[in-house]
N, C-alpha and C positions, 0 to 999 in steps of 0.2 A: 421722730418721737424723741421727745428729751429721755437722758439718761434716768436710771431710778434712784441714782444719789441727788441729780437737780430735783426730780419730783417729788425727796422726801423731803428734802429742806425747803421749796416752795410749799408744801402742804404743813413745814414746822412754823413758817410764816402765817398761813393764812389762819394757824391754830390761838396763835398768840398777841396778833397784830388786829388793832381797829381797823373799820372798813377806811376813815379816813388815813390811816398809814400806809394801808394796802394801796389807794390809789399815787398815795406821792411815791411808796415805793416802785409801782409801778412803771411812774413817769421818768424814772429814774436807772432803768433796767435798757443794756444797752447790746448784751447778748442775747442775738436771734432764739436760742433753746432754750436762755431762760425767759424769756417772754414767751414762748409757745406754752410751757409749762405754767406759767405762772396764767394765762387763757385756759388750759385745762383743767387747772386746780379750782379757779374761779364757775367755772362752768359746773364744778362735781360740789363748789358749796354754794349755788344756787344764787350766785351772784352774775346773772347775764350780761348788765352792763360794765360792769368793770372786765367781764372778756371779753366783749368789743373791744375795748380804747385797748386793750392787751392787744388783739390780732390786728387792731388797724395801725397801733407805734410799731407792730412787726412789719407789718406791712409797708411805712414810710423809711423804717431802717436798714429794707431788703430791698427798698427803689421799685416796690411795687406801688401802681395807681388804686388810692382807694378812695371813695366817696361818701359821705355821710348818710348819703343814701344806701350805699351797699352794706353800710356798719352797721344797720338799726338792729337791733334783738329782735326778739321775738317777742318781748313783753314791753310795754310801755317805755320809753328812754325817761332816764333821772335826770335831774337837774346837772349832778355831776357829769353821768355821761355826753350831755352836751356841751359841756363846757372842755372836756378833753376832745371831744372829739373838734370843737370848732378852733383848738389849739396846734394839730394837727393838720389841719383844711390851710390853716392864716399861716 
């Protein structure tokens, strides 16, 4: 569980920032707890695919195998989401 000083500045991000900033900053996020954090935050503001492409860059930056099949949401994948996710895959 990330600390509650990364979770309150990841939720200062997600207050102030476009979805399109939120996903380049995400692309961008190279500490394991802040990406975990920044999947949870995304998950509590109802944005499921950008906490995908959050858990699956945790995922290739922790040398775990992940597949795009394992990463789908629950809800429909966005155009965005697919495009991180087969950025990750390639």
């Amino acid at each position: 569980m990330p600390s509650p000083k990364i979770m309150a500045h990841t939720r200062m991000r997600f207050n102030t920032m476009s979805a399109q900033k939120l996903w380049t900053r995400m692309g961008k996020v190279t500490n394991p707890e802040k990406l975990e954090a920044f999947s949870l935050v995304a998950d509590e503001n109802d944005m499921p695919d950008l906490a995908v492409a959050a858990n699956a860059r945790l995922a290739m930056l922790t040398g775990q195998k992940i597949t795009s099949h394992a990463a789908k949401p629950k809800t429909m994948r966005s155009v965005d989401t697919g495009r991180a996710l087969r950025r990750l895959d390639g």
